[in-house]
N, C-alpha and C positions, 0 to 999 in steps of 0.2 A: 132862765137864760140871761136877762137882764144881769144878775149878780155874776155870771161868770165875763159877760163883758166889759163890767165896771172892772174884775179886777185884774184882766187880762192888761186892761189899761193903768189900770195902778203900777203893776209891776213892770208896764213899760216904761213909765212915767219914773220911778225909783230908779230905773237901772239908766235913764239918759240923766236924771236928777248926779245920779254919786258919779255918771260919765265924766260930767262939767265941771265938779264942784273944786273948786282949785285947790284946797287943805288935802282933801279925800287924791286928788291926782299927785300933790306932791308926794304925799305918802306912800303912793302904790297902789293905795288900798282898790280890792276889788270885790264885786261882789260874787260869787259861787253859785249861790241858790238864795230863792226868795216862794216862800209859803205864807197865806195870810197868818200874821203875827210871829213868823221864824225867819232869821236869815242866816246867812253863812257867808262871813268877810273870811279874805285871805291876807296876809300882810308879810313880804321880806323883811327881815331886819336888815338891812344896809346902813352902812360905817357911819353912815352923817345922823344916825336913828339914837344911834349909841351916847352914851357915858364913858367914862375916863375910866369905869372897869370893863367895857368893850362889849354891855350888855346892851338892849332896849333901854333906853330912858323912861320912864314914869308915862310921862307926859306923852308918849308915843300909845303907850299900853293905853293910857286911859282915851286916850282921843278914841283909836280902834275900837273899844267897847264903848263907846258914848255915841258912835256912827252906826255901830250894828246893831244899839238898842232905837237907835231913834229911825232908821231902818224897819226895823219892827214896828213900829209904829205907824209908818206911813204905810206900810204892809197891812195894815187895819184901815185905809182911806182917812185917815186922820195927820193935818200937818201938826206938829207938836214944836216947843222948846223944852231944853231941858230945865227944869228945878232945882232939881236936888242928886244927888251921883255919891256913890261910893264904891271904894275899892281896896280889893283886898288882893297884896303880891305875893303868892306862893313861892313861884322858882324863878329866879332869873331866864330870860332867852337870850342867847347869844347871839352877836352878831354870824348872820347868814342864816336865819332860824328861820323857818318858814309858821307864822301862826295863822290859824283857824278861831277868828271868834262868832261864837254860837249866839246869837242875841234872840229874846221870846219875850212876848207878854205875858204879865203875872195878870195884870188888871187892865179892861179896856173899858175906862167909861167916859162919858159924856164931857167931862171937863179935866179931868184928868187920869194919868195910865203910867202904870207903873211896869217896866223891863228889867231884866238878868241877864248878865253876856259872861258866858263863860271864853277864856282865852285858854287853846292848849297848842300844841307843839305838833311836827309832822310824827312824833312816837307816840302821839296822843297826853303827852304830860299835862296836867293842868299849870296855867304859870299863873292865872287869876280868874279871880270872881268878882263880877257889880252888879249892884242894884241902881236902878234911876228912875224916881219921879219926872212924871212930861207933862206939861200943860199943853192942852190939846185947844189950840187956835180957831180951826176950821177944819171940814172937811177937805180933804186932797181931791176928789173927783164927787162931781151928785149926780144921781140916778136918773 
């Protein structure tokens, strides 16, 4: 009982956490669904997101997966930073593109925890892949 009231409260905590967070609201970004160690962000590409080919910019794509992996993480009651992040760009998303990133723990341990966000498209397209190491600070919530 205990465990499911801790994490009732995690994920209240995550979802007023990415409510506030001023990057995460400028963005759009929202969160969908939240499971220990999985999440599901939503993201518009809107004109101001874009490059001068009218896609997503980088730097949008990888913010979005570096919030749904670190998402995942605090989704394990662990507050983290990130370390280390990479990313791989499949397909461009166009401006007006609706993405889904998929973010999960590979590894949750003690001092540090390793995520995968997958980014795909409302056709289900895949448009990228990341991996990211987290340094796990402290716990988010104690028993």
């Amino acid at each position: 009982m205990e465990d499911k009231k801790i994490y009732a409260a995690v994920k209240q905590h995550i979802l007023a956490f990415y409510k506030e967070n001023p990057f995460v609201k400028y963005l759009g970004m929202g969160i969908i669904e939240i499971q220990s160690g999985e999440v599901k962000l939503a993201l518009f590409v809107e004109h101001e997101y874009t490059n001068m080919y009218k896609i997503a910019h980088g730097g949008v794509l990888m913010s979005l997966a570096d919030t749904a992996m670190g998402a995942a993480c605090l989704s394990c009651n662990k507050k983290v930073v990130t370390l280390d992040f990479n990313m791989n760009m499949i397909k461009a998303a166009p401006e007006a593109t609706q993405i889904f990133a998929f973010g999960r723990i590979l590894h949750d341990g003690s001092r540090t925890m390793v995520a995968e966000c997958e980014l795909v498209d409302d056709k289900n397209n895949l448009l990228a892949k990341a991996r990211g190491t987290f340094f796990v600070l402290e716990r988010l919530m104690e028993s």
